[in-house]
C-alpha positions as a printed Julia matrix, in Angstrom:
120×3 Matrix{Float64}:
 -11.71  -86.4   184.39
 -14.18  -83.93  186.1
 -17.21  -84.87  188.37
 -19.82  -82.17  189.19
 -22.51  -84.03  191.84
 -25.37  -82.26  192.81
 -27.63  -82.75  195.84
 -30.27  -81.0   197.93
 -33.53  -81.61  195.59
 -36.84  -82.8   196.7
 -40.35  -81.43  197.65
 -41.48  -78.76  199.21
 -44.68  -76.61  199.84
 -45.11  -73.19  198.48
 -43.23  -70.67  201.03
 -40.26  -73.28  202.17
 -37.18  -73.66  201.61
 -34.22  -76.01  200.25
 -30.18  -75.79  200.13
 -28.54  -77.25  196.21
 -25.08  -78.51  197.1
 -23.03  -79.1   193.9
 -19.37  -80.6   194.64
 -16.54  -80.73  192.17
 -13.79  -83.32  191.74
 -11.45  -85.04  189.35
  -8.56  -83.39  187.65
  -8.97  -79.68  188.23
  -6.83  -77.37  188.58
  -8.61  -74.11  189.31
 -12.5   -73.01  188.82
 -13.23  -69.95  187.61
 -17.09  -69.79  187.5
 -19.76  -71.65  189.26
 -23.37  -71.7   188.2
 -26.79  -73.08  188.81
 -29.19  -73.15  185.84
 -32.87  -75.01  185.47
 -34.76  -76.33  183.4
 -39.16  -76.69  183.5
 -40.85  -79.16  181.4
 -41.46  -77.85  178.02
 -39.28  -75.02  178.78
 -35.25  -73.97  177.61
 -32.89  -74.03  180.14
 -32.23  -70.74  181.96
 -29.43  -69.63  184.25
 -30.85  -69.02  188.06
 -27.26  -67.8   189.59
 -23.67  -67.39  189.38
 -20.8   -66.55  191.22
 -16.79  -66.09  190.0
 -13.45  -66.77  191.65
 -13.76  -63.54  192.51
 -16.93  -63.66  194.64
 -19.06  -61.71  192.3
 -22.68  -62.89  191.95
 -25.76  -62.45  189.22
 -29.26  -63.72  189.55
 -32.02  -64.2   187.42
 -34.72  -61.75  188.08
 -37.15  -64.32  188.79
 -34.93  -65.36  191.96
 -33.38  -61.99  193.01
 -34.3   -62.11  197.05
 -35.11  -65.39  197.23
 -31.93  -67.19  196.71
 -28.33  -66.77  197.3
 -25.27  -68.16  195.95
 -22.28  -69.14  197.85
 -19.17  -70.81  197.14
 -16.07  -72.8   199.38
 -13.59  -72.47  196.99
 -11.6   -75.03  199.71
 -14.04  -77.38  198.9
 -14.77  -76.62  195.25
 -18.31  -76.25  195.74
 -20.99  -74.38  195.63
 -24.5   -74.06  196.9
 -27.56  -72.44  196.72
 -30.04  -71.47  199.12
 -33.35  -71.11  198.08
 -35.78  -69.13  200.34
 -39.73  -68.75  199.75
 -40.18  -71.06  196.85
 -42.71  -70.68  194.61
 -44.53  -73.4   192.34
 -42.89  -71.95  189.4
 -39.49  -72.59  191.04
 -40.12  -76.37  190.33
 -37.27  -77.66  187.56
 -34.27  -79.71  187.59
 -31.43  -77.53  188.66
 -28.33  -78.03  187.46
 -24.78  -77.11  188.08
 -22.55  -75.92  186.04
 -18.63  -75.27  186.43
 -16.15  -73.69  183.88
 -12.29  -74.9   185.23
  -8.99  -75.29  184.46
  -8.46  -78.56  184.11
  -5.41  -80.47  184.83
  -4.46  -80.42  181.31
  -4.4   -76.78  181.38
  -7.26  -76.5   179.29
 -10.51  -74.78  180.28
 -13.73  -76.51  180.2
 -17.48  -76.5   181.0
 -18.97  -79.17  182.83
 -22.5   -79.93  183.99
 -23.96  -81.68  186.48
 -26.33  -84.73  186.06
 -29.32  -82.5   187.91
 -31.29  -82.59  190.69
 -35.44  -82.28  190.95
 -36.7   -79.58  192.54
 -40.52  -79.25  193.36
 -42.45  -76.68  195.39
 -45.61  -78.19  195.69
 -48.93  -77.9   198.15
């Protein structure tokens, strides 16, 4: 069995800043992508960033200069850092691995989310 646990959410005014830890565990035997999506009230949930094995990144455009992705593959986790946060940043962020699992077999698994709102 696979855990994804996020952390890192809260409040914070327009202009600030917060860091989204997301650590895996369980029965896995190598990750191959790591992701953070969110999700607004009333609104489908969108990916915000990703990064492979490899390193490689993509953003959403919304977030392109404003956060980075990062991963200790040591650790199996990732992060994000989230720089000048806007009120329309505000969502439950959620991670999102795809890994080999100890069966071999490769999988997607989420995170339970974590709230995230940029508020004055």
């Amino acid at each position: 069995q696979v855990q994804v646990v996020e952390s890192g959410g809260g409040l914070v005014q327009p202009g600030g800043s917060l860091r989204l830890s997301c650590a895996a565990s369980g029965s896995i035997f190598s990750i191959y992508t790591m992701s953070w999506y969110r999700q607004a009230p009333g609104k489908e949930r969108e990916l915000v960033a990703r990064i492979i094995s490899g390193g490689s990144t993509n953003y959403a455009d919304s977030v392109k200069g404003r956060f980075t992705i990062s991963r200790d593959n040591a650790k199996d986790t990732v992060y994000l850092q989230m720089n000048s946060l806007k009120p329309e940043d505000t969502a439950v962020y959620y991670c999102h691995i795809v890994a080999k699992d100890s069966d071999y077999i490769s999988r997607a698994h989420w995170g339970q989310g974590t709230q995230v709102t940029v508020s004055s």
